[in-house]
C-alpha positions as YAML, in Angstrom:
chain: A
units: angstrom
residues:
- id: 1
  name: UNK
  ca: [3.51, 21.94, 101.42]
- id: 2
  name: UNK
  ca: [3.47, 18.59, 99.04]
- id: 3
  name: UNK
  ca: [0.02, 17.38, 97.81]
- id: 4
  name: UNK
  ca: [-0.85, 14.57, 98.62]
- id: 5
  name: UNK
  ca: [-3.14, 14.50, 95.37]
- id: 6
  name: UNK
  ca: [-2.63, 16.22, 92.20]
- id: 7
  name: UNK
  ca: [-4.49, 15.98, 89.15]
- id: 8
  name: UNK
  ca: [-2.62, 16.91, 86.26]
- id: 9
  name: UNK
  ca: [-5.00, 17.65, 82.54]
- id: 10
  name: UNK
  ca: [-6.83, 15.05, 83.38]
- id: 11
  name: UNK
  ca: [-9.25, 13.36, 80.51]
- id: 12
  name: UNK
  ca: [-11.90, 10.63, 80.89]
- id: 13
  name: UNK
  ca: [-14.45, 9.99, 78.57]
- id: 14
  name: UNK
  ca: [-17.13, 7.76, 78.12]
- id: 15
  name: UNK
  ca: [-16.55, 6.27, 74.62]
- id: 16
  name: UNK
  ca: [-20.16, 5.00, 73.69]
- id: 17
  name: UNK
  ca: [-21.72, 4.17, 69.89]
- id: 18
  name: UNK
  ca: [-23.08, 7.42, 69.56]
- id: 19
  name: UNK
  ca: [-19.32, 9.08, 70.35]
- id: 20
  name: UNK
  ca: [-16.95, 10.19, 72.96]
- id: 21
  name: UNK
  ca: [-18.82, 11.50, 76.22]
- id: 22
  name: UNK
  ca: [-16.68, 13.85, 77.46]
- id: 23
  name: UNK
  ca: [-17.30, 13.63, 81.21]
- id: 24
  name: UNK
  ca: [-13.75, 14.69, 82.26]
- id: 25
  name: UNK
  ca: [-12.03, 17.32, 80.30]
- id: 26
  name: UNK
  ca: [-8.77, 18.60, 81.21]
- id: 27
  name: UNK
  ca: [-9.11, 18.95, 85.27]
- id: 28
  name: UNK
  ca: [-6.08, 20.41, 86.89]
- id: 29
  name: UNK
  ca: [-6.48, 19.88, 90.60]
- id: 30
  name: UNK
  ca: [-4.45, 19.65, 93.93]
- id: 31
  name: UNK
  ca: [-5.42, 18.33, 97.74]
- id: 32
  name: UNK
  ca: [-3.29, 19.28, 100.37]
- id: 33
  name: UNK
  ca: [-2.82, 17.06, 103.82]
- id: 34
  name: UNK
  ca: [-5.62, 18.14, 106.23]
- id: 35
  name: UNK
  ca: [-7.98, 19.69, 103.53]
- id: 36
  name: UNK
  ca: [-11.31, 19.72, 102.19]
- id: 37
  name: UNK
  ca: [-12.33, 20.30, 98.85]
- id: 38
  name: UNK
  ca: [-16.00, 20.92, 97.79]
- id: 39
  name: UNK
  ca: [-16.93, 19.44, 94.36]
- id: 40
  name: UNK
  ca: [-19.95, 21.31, 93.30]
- id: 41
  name: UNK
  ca: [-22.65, 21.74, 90.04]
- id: 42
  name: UNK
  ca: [-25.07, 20.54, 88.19]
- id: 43
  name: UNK
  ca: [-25.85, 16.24, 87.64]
- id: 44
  name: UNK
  ca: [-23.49, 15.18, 84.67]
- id: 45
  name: UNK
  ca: [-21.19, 17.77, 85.02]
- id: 46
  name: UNK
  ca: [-18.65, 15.26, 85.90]
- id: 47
  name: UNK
  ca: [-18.21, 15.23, 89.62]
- id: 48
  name: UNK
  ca: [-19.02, 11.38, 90.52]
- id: 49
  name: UNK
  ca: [-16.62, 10.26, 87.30]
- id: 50
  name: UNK
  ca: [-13.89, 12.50, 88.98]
- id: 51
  name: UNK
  ca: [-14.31, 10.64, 92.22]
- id: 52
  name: UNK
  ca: [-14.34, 7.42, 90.53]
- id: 53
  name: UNK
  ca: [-11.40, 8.38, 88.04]
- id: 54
  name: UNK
  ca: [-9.32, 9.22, 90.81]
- id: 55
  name: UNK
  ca: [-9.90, 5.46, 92.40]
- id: 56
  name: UNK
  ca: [-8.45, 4.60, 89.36]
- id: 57
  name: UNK
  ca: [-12.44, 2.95, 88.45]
- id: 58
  name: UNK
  ca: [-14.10, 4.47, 85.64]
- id: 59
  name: UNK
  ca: [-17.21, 3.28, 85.08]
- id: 60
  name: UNK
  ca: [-17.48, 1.43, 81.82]
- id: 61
  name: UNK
  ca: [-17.27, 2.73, 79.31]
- id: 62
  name: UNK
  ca: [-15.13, 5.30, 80.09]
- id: 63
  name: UNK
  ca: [-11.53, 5.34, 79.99]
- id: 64
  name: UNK
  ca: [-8.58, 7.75, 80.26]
- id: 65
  name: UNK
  ca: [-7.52, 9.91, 77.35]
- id: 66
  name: UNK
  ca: [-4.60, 11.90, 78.78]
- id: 67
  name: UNK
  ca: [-3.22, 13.15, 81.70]
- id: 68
  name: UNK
  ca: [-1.74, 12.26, 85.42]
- id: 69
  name: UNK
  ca: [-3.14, 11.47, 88.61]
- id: 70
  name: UNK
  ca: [-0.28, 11.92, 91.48]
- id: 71
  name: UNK
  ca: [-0.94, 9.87, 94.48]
- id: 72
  name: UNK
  ca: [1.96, 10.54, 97.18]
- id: 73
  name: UNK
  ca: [4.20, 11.69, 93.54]
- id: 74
  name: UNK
  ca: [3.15, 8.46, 91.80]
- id: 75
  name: UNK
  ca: [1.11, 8.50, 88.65]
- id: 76
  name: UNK
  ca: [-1.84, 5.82, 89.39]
- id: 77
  name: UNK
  ca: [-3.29, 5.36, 85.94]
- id: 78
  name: UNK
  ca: [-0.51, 3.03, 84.42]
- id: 79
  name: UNK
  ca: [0.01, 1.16, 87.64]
- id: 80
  name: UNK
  ca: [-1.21, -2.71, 87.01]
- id: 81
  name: UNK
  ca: [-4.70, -3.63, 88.34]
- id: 82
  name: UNK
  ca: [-3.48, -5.69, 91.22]
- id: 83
  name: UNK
  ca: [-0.91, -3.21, 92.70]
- id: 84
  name: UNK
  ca: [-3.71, -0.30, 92.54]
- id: 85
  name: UNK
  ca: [-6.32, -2.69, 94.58]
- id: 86
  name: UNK
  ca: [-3.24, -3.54, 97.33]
- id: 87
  name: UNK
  ca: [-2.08, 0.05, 97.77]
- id: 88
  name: UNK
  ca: [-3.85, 2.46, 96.67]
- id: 89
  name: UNK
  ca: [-7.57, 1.77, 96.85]
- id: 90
  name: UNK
  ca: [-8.84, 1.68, 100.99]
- id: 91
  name: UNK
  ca: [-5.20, 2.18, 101.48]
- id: 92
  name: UNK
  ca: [-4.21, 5.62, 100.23]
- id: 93
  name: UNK
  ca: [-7.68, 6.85, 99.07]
- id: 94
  name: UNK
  ca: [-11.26, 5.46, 100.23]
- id: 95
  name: UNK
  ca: [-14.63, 6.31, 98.94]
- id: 96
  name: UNK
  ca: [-18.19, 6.67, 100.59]
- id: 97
  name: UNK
  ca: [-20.97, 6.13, 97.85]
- id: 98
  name: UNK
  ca: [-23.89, 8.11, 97.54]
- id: 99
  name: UNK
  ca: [-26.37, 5.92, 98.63]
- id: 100
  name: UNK
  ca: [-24.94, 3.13, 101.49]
- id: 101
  name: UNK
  ca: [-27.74, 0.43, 100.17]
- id: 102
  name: UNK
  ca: [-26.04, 0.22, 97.12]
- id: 103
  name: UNK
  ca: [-22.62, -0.53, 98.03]
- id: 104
  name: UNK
  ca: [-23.71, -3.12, 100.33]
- id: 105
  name: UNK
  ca: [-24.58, -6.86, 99.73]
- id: 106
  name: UNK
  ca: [-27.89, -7.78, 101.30]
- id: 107
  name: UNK
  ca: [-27.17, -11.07, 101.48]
- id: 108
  name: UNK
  ca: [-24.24, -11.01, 103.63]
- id: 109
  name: UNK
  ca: [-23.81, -9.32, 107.52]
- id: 110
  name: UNK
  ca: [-21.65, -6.21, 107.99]
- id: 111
  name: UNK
  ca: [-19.13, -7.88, 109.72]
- id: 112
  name: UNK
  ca: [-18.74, -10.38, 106.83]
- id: 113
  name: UNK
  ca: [-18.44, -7.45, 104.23]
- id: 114
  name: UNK
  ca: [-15.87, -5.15, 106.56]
- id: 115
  name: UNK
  ca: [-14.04, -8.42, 106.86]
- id: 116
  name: UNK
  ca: [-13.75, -9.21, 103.16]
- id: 117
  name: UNK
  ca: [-12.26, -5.72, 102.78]
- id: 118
  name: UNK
  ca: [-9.67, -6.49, 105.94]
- id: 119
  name: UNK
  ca: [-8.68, -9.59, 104.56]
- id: 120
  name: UNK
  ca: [-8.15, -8.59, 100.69]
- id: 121
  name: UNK
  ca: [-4.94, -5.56, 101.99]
- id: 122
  name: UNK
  ca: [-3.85, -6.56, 105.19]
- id: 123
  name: UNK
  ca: [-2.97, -10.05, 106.74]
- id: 124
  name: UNK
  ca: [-4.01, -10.48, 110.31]
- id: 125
  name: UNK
  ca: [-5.72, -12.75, 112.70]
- id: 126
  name: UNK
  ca: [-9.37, -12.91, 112.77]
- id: 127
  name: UNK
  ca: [-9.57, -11.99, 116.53]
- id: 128
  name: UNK
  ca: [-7.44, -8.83, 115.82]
- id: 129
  name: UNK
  ca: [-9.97, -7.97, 112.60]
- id: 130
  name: UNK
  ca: [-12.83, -8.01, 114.89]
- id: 131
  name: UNK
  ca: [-11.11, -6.33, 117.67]
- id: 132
  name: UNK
  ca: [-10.08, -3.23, 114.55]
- id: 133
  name: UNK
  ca: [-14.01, -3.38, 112.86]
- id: 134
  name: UNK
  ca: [-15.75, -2.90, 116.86]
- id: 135
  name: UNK
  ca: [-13.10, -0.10, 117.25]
- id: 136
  name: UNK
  ca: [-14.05, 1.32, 114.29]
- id: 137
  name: UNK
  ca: [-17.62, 1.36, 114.82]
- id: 138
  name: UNK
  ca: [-17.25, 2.85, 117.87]
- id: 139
  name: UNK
  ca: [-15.60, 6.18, 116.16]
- id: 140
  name: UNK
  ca: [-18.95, 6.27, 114.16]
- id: 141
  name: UNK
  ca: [-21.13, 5.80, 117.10]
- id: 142
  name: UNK
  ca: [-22.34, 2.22, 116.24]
- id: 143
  name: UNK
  ca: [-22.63, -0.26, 118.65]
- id: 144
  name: UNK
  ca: [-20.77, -4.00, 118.33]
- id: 145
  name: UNK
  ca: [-23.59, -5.99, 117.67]
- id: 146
  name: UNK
  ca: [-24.08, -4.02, 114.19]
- id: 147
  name: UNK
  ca: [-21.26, -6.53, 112.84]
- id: 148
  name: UNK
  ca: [-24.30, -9.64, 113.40]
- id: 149
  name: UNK
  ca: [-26.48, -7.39, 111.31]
- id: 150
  name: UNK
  ca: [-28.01, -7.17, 107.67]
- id: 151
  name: UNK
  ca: [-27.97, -4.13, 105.64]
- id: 152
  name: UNK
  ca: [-31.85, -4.28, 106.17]
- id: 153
  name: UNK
  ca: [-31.83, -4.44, 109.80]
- id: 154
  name: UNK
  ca: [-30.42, -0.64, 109.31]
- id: 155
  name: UNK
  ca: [-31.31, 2.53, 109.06]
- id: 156
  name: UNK
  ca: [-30.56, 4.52, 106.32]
- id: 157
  name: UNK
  ca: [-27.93, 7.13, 108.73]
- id: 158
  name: UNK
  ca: [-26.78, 3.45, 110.94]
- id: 159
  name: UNK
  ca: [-26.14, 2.12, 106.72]
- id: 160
  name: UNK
  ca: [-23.87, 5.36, 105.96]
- id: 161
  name: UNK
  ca: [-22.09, 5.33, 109.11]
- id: 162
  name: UNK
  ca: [-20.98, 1.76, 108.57]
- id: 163
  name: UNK
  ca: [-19.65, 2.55, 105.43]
- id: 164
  name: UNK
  ca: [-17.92, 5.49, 106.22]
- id: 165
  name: UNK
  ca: [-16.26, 3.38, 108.75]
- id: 166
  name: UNK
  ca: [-15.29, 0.34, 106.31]
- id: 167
  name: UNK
  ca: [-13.63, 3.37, 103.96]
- id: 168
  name: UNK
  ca: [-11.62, 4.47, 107.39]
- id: 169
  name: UNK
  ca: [-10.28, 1.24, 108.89]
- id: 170
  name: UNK
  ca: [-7.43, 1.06, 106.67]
- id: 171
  name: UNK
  ca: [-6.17, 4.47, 107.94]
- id: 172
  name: UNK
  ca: [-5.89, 6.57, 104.24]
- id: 173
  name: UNK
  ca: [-4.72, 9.96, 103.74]
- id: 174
  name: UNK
  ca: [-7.75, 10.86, 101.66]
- id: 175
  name: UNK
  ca: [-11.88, 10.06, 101.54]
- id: 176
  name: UNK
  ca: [-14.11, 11.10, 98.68]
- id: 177
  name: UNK
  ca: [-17.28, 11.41, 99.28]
- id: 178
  name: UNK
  ca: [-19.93, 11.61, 96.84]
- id: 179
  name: UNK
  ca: [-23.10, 12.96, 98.04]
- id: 180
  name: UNK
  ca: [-23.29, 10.86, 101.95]
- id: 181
  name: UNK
  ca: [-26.44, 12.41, 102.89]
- id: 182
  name: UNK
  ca: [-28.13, 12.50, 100.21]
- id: 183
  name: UNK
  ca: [-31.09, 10.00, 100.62]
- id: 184
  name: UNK
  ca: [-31.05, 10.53, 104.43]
- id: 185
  name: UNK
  ca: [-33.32, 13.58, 106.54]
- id: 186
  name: UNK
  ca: [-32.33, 16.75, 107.72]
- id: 187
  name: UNK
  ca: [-31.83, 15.07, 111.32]
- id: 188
  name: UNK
  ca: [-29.28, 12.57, 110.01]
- id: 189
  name: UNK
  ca: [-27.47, 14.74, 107.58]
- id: 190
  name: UNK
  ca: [-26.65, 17.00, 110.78]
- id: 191
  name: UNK
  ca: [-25.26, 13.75, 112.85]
- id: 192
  name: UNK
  ca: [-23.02, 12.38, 109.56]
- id: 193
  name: UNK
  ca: [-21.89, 15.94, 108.54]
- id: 194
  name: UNK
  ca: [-20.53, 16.82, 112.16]
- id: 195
  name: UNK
  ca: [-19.24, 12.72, 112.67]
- id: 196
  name: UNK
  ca: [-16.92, 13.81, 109.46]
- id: 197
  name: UNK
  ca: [-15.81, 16.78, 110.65]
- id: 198
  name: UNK
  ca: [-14.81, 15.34, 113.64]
- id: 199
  name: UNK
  ca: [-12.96, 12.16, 112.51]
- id: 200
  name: UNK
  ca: [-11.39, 14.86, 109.88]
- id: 201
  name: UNK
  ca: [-9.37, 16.13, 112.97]
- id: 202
  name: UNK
  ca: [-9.62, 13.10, 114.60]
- id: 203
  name: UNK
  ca: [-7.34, 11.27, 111.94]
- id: 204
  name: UNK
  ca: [-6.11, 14.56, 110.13]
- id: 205
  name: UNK
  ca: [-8.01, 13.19, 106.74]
- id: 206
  name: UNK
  ca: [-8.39, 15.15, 103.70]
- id: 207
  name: UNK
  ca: [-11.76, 15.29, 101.99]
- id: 208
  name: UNK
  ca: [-12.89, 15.71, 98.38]
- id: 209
  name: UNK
  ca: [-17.03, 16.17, 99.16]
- id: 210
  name: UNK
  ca: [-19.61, 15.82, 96.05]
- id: 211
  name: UNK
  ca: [-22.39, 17.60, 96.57]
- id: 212
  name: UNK
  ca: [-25.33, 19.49, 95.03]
- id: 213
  name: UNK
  ca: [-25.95, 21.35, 98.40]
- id: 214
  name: UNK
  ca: [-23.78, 24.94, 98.95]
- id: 215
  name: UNK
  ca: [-24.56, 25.59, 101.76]
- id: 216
  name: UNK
  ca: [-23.57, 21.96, 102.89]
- id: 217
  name: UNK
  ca: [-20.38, 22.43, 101.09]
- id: 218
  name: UNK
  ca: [-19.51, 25.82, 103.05]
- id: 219
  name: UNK
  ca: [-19.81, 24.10, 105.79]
- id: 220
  name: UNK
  ca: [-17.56, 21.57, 105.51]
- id: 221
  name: UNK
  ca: [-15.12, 22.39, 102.86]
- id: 222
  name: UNK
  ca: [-12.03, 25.06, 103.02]
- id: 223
  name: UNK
  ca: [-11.79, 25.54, 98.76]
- id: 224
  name: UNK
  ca: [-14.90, 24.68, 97.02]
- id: 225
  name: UNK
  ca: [-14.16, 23.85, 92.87]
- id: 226
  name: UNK
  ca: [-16.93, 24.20, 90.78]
- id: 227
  name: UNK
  ca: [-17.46, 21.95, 87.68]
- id: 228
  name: UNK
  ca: [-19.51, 22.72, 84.74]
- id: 229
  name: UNK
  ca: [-19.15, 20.00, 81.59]
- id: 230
  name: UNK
  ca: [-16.87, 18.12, 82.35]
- id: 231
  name: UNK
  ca: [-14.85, 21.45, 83.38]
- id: 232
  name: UNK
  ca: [-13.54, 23.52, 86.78]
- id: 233
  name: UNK
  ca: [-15.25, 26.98, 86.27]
- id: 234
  name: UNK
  ca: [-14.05, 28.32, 89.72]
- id: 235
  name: UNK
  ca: [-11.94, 27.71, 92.29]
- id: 236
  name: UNK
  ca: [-11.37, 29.49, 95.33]
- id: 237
  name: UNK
  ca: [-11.57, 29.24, 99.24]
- id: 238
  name: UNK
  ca: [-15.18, 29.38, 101.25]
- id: 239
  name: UNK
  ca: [-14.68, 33.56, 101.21]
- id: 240
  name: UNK
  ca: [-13.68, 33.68, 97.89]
- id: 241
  name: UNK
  ca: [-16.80, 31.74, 96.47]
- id: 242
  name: UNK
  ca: [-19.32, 32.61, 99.08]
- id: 243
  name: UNK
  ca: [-18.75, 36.25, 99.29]
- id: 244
  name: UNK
  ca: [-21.19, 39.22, 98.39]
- id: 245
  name: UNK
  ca: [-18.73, 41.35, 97.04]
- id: 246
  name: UNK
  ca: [-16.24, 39.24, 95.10]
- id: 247
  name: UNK
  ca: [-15.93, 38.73, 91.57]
- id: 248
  name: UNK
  ca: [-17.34, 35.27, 90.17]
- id: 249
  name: UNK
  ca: [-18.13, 33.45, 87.66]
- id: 250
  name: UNK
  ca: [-21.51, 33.86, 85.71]
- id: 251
  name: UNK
  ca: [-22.38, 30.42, 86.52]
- id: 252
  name: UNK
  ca: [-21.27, 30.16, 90.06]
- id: 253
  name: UNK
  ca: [-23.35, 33.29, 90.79]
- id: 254
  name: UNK
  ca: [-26.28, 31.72, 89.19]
- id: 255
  name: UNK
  ca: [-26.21, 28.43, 91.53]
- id: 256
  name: UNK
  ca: [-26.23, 30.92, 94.08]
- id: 257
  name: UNK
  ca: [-28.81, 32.97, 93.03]
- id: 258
  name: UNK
  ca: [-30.80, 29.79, 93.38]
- id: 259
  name: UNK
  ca: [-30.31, 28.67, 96.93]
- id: 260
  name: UNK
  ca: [-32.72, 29.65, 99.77]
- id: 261
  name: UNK
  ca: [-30.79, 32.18, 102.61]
- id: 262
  name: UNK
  ca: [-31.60, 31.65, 106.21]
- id: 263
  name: UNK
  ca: [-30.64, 34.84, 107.50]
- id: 264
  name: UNK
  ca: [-32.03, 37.36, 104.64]
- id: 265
  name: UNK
  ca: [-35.12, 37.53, 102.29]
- id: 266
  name: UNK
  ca: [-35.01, 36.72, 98.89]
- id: 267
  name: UNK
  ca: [-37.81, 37.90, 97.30]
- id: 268
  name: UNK
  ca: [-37.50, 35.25, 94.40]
- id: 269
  name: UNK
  ca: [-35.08, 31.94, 93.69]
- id: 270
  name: UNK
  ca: [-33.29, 32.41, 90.23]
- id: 271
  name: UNK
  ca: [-32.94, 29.36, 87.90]
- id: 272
  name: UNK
  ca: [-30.47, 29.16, 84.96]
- id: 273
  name: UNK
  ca: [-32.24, 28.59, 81.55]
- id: 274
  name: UNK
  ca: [-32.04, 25.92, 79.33]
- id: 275
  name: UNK
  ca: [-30.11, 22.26, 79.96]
- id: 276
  name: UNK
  ca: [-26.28, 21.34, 80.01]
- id: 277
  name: UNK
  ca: [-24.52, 20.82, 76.86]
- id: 278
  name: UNK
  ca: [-24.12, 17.88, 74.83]
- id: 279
  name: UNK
  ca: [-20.92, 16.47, 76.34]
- id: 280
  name: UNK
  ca: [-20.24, 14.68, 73.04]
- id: 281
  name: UNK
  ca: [-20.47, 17.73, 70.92]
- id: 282
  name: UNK
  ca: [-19.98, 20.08, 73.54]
- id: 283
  name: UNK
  ca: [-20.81, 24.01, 72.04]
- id: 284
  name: UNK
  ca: [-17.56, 26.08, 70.17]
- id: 285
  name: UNK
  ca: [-15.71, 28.41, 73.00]
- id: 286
  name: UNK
  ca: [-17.13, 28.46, 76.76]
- id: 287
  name: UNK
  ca: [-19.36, 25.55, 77.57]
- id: 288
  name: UNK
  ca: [-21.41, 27.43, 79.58]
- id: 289
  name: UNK
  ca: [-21.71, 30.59, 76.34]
- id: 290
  name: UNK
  ca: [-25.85, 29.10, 75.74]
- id: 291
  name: UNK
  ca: [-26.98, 29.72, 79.05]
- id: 292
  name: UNK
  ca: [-25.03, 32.37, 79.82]
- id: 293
  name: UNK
  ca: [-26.47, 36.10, 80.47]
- id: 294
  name: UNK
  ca: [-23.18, 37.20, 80.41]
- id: 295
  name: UNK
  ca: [-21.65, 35.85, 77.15]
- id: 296
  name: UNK
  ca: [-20.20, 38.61, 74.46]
- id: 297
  name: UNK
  ca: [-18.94, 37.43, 71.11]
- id: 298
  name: UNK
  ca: [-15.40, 36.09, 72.30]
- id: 299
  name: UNK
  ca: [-17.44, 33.78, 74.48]
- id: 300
  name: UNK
  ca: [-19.24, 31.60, 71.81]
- id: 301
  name: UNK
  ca: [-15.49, 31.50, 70.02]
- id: 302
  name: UNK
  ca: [-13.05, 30.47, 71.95]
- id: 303
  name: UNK
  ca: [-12.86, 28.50, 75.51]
- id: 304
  name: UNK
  ca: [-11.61, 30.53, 78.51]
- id: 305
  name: UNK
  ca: [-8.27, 29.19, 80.38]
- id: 306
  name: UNK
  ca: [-8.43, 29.21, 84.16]
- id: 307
  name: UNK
  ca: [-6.65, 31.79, 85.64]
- id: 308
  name: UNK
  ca: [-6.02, 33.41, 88.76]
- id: 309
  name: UNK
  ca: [-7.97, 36.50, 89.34]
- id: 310
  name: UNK
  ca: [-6.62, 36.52, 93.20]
- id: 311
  name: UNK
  ca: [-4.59, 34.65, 95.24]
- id: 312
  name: UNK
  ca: [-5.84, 31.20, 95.11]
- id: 313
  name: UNK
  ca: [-9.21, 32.19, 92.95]
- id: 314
  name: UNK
  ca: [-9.22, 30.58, 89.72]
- id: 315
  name: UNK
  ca: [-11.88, 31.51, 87.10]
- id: 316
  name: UNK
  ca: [-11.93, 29.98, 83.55]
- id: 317
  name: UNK
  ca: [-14.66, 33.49, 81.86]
- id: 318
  name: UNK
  ca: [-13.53, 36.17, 79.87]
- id: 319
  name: UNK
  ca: [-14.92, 38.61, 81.91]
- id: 320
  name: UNK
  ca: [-11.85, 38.41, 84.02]
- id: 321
  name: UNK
  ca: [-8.96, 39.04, 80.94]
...
C-alpha cells in the first residue's frame, strides 16, 4: 500500500540568538490511507512543530534544515507559497488546533470565517457554500443557525466541533490534530473523540493525533510514535506499545509507569526525574542517557538508530542491539 504521507529525515529547527533549537531532528515517518497515528511525549518534545512542519508552517523562527515531506509522492517543502495554500493546505491535509478559541476570530461569525476558507480554494456560488457549511455542520452535530453565531456565543465542545468541521469541508485525505480536547471536560472529550472516530470511517480519513493522554491515544490510534527531543523513540502498533509483556523503550515504559489504570491497582504513579534536554545543546549519545535508569556507558556516547526489534516495532535504545 502507497502512503499517502511520508516523512523522510526530516529537520526543523528553531534558529533563535541564543542558537539552533532543535525541535525536529531527523523524523522518518509514514501514514497509510485509513490510519491513525498517535503522536505522544512530553511538552517540547516536538510534536506540535511536526504537525505544523508537515502543513508546510513552521512557526517563526524555525525553518527546515534537511529532509522530504511526501504528500501523494510530492515533496511539499520547495513547492512556492501560493501553490502549497491552493492544494495542499485544507485540500490534501487539514489541521484542528489545540484550543478552538484561538484559531477563531471573535470579531467575525462562523459562517463568515468557514466562508473565507471556501472562497480562498474553491470557486462556487454563495448559495452552494452555505448549502456545503450547513451540511457540514450537520456531520458534527451542530445545528444551522451556528453559522449566525460568534465564537463567544459557543461552548468550548460547540467551538471544537466547528472547527473540526471547517478542516473537513474540503474533503482531505489527512487531519492532524493537536491535542482537540484538551481544554474541554471529560463529558465533551467523550462526544469529540467518538464524532472523530466516526467521521474517520465516515470519510475513510487518516489521522495524525497529538496528545499527552495514552490512554486517549489507545483509543483512537492503530500505531502510536513516541517522540522524545525532537526524536521518535518508539514506534509500534496499540499491542506493541501497550502491552505487559513486550519489550520497550526505557522511556516509553516510564510514561506508562505514570498513568492511572482503571481496571488494576497501582500502588504508586512513577515520575521520570529531572527535565528534558537542552534542545540547542542537546546531551552526547541518547537524548534521553540523563534521565535514564537504564543507561550503560555506550548510552552517554553514541545516539541509538531506530531499528526494528519486531515486525513493525521500531526502538531507537541500545538495549535492543
Amino acid at each position: 500500500m502507497n502512503s499517502l504521507l511520508k516523512i523522510e529525515n526530516l529537520q526543523m529547527y528553531y534558529f533563535t540568538s541564543k542558537g539552533a533549537v532543535r525541535a525536529i531532528d531527523g523524523i522518518n515517518l509514514e501514514l497509510f490511507p485509513g490510519e491513525s497515528i498517535g503522536l505522544v511525549g512530553e511538552s517540547g518534545c516536538g510534536k506540535t512543530s511536526l504537525g505544523t512542519s508537515i502543513l508546510r508552517m513552521p512557526t517563526p523562527p524555525g525553518r527546515y534544515v534537511e529532509g522530504k515531506i511526501l504528500v501523494d509522492g510530492v515533496d511539499v517543502i520547495p513547492l512556492p507559497e501560493k501553490e502549497v495554500r491552493k492544494s495542499i493546505r485544507w485540500q490534501k491535509i487539514s489541521m484542528v488546533f489545540q484550543g478552538a478559541m484561538n484559531c477563531l476570530t471573535p470579531v467575525y461569525t462562523i459562517g463568515h470565517q468557514m466562508m473565507e476558507t471556501l472562497v480562498e480554494h474553491q470557486d462556487m456560488p454563495r448559495s452552494d457554500a452555505e448549502e456545503l457549511m450547513r451540511e457540514y455542520l450537520g456531520y458534527v452535530g451542530l445545528p444551522p443557525e451556528i453559522l449566525q453565531r460568534y465564537p463567544h456565543e459557543l461552548s468550548g465542545g460547540m467551538k471544537q466541533r466547528a472547527v473540526i468541521a471547517t478542516a473537513l469541508f474540503l474533503k482531505p485525505q489527512i487531519i492532524i490534530l493537536d491535542e482537540p480536547t484538551t481544554a474541554l471536560d471529560v463529558i465533551v472529550q467523550a462526544q469529540i473523540i467518538n464524532l472523530l472516530k466516526k467521521l474517520k470511517q465516515q470519510f475513510d480519513l487518516s489521522f495524525l493525533f497529538i496528545t499527552h493522554d495514552l490512554a486517549l491515544e489507545a483509543e483512537i490510534s492503530d500505531r502510536i510514535c513516541v517522540m522524545y527531543a525532537g526524536k521518535i523513540v518508539e514506534l509500534g502498533t496499540n499491542e506493541q506499545i501497550y502491552g505487559i509483556q513486550r519489550p520497550s523503550h526505557p522511556y516509553t515504559e516510564r510514561l506508562l509507569a505514570a498513568t492511572p489504570r482503571l481496571f488494576k491497582k497501582v500502588e504508586q504513579l512513577h515520575f521520570i526525574p529531572g527535565t528534558p534536554p537542552d534542545l540547542i545543546a542537546p546531551p552526547k549519545g541518547c537524548r534521553f542517557s540523563p534521565r535514564c535508569n537504564k543507561a550503560f556507558d555506550r548510552c552517554f556516547e553514541e545516539e541509538p538508530p531506530l531499528i526494528e526489534i519486531e515486525p513493525g516495532h521500531k526502538v531507537a535504545c541500545w538495549l535492543f542491539h
